[in-house]
Residue, then its C-alpha position, 0 to 999 in steps of 0.5 A: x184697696x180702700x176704697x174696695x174694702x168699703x164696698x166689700x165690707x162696709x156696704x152689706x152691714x150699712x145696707x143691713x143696718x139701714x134696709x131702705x137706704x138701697x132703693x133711695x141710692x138707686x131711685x137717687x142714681x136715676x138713669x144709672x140703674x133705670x131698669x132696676x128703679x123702674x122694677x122696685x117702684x113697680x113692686x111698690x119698694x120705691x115709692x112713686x109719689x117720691x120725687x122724681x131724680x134728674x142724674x148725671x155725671x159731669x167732669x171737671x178735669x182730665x182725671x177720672x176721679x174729677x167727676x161730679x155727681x150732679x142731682x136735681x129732681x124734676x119738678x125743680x128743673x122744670x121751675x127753673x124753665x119756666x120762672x128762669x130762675x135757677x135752682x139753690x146750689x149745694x156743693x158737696x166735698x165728701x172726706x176720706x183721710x186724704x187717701x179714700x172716700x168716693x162721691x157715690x158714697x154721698x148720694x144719699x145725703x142729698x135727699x133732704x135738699x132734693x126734696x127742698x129743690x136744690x141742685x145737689x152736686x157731690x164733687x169728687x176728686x183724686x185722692x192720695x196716691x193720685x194727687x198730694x194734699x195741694x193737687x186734691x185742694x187743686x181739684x175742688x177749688x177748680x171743681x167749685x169755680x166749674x160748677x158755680x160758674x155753670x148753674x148760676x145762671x140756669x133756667x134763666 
């Protein structure tokens, strides 16, 4: 219920209060809205001289809620192929009282690193009643030991 409310409430006054915040979460999201990204940047609301957004969803467990969104732009990952080098890492673990909170809601926060070169990955994790406190721990200390183990090495 919670998680449906924010969307149905909380998202229109944000995207309201905060008009350009919508074509930065789609151009962040990549191939997941790739023909609405590519219509706002042919009408100029995208910009194009923005950094270009590699996206993708990687699990981590059997549960749906173990997803991370992973981001990285292109002109780091092409870095990382060529000096075999890998990007700077940042693990994102979003909040949400235990019981609400999902890692889409996150996405924006990443831009500033994006722009930096990091590989940005949001983890997302089962919240309450799908898991207790100790199986939410569970999932990101599991989540972490994934993802580090995965990007330390990249490009080289």
């Amino acid at each position: 219920f919670v998680n449906t409310a924010t969307r149905t409430i909380a998202a229109p006054i944000f995207y309201k209060t905060y008009p350009y915040c919508f074509p930065e979460f789609l151009r962040i999201s990549g191939h997941e809205y790739a023909w609405l990204v590519s219509t706002l940047r042919f009408m100029g609301v995208i910009s194009s001289n923005q950094p270009n957004i590699n996206f993708s969803k990687e699990d981590y467990g059997p549960h749906e809620k173990q997803v991370a969104q992973v981001m990285i732009s292109q002109k780091a990952q092409e870095a990382e192929m060529t000096n075999g080098k890998a990007a700077p890492l940042l693990l994102f673990l979003h909040g949400g009282a235990w019981g609400s909170g999902f890692a889409t809601m996150y996405r924006l926060l990443s831009l500033p690193f994006l722009k930096r070169n990091y590989r940005v990955v949001i983890l997302g994790y089962r919240t309450y009643p799908d898991a207790t406190i100790e199986g939410q721990v569970d999932d990101l200390v599991q989540a972490v030991e994934v993802f580090t183990n995965k990007y330390r090495g990249v490009g080289g």
